[in-house]
C-alpha positions in Angstrom: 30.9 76.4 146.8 31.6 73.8 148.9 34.8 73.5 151.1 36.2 70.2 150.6 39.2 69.2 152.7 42.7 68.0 151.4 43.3 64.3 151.9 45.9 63.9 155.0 48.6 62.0 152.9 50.3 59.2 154.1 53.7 60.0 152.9 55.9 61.3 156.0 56.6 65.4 156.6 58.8 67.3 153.6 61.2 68.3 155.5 60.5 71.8 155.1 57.3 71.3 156.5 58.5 68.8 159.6 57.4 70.1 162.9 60.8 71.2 164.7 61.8 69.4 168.0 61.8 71.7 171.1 65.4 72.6 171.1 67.5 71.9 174.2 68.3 74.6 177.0 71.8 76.2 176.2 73.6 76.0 179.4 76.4 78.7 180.3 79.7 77.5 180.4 79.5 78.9 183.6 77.4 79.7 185.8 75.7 83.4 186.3 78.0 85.4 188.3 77.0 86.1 191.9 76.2 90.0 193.4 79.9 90.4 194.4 81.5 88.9 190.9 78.8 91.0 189.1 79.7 94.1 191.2 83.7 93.0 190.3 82.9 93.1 186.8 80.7 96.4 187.2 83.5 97.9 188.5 86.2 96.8 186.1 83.9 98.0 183.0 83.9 101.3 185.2 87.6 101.5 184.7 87.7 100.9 180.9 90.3 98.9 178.8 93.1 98.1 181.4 95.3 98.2 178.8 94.3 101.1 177.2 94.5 103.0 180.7 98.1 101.0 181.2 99.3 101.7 178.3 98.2 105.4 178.8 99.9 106.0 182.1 103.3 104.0 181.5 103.6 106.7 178.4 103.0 104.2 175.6 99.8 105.7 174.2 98.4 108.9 173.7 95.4 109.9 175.6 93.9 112.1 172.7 93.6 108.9 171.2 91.7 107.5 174.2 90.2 103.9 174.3 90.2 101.2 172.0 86.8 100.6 171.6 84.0 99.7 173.9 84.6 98.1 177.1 83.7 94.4 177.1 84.5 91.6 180.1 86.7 89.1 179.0 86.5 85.7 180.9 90.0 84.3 181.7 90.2 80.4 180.2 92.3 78.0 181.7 95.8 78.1 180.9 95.1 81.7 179.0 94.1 79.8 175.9 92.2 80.5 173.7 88.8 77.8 173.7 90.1 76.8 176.9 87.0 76.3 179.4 86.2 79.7 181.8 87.7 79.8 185.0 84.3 81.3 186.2 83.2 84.8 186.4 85.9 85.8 189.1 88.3 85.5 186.7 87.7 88.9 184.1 89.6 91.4 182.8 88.2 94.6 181.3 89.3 94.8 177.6 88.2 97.3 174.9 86.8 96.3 171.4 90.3 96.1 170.0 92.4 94.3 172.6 89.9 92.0 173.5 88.6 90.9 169.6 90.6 92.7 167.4 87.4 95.0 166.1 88.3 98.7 165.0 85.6 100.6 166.1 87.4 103.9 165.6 86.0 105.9 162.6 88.9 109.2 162.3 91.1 108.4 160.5 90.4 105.2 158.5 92.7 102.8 160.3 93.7 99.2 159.3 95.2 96.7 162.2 98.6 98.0 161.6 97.6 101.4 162.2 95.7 100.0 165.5 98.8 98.2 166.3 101.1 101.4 166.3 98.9 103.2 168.4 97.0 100.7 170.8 99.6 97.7 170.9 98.9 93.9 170.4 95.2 92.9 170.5 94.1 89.8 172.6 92.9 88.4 169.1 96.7 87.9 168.3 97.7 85.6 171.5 101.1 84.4 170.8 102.1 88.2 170.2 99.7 89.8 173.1 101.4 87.4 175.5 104.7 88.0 174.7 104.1 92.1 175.0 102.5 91.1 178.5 105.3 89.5 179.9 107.4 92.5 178.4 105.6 95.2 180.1 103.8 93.2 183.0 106.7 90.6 184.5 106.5 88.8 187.0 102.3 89.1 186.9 101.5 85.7 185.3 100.3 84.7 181.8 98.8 87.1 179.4 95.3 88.2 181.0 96.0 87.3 184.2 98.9 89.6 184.8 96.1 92.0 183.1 93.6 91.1 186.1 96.4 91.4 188.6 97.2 95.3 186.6 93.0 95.5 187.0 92.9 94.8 190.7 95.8 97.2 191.4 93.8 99.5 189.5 90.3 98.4 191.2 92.4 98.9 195.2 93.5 102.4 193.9 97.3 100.8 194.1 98.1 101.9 190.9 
């Protein structure tokens, strides 16, 4: 049998079939944090949700409940808004799965967000009502996560 090759057409690509364009490099918002902001944020994921431990220590929450969630490093915006641009990766704040997103990672018992609200207080997910808690608990401190980094730091220079 012979192999007889197909015709190149002269109709352009399906686009299905269209080779893709080399897509452009995603640049950071900011820029990769140096060895001492990376050792900063090491350290602050070392202490866990600062306001989970916070919230422990002033009486608020029990401990048997323990964390909210994982830790994650929250990048302070400008103005403490959220889809603000980043500050830069000085300004962080350790924050567990549920005050930082919202997320309920906690498995016994079943919990909804009202539940997690009861026990863990306002979540960074809810702003308006995060903030207002913060300047409750924290005055004096600044806005919202930054009175949380300046909690953190106290934290971080064994102040607290």
């Amino acid at each position: 049998m012979k192999f007889t090759p197909i015709r190149p057409s002269t109709k352009p690509w399906p686009s299905a079939l269209k080779p893709r364009k080399a897509m452009k490099s995603r640049k950071r918002a900011i820029a990769a944090p140096t060895k001492a902001e990376q050792d900063y944020q090491d350290r602050a994921r070392a202490l866990g949700c600062v306001v989970c431990r916070f919230r422990i220590e002033a009486g608020m929450q029990s401990p048997t409940w323990g964390q909210c969630g994982a830790t994650h490093i929250h990048h302070r915006n400008t103005g403490d808004l959220h889809g603000q641009k980043q500050i830069g990766q000085h300004a962080v704040v350790a924050l567990g799965s549920y005050h930082h997103d919202g997320v309920i990672e906690i498995d016994m018992p079943p919990m909804g967000m009202d539940d997690m609200r009861e026990i863990y207080g306002p979540s960074f997910k809810h702003a308006a009502d995060f903030r207002a808690w913060t300047a409750e608990v924290l005055p004096g401190m600044g806005k919202g996560t930054e009175a949380w980094q300046a909690q953190q730091d106290k934290y971080l220079q064994g102040e607290a």
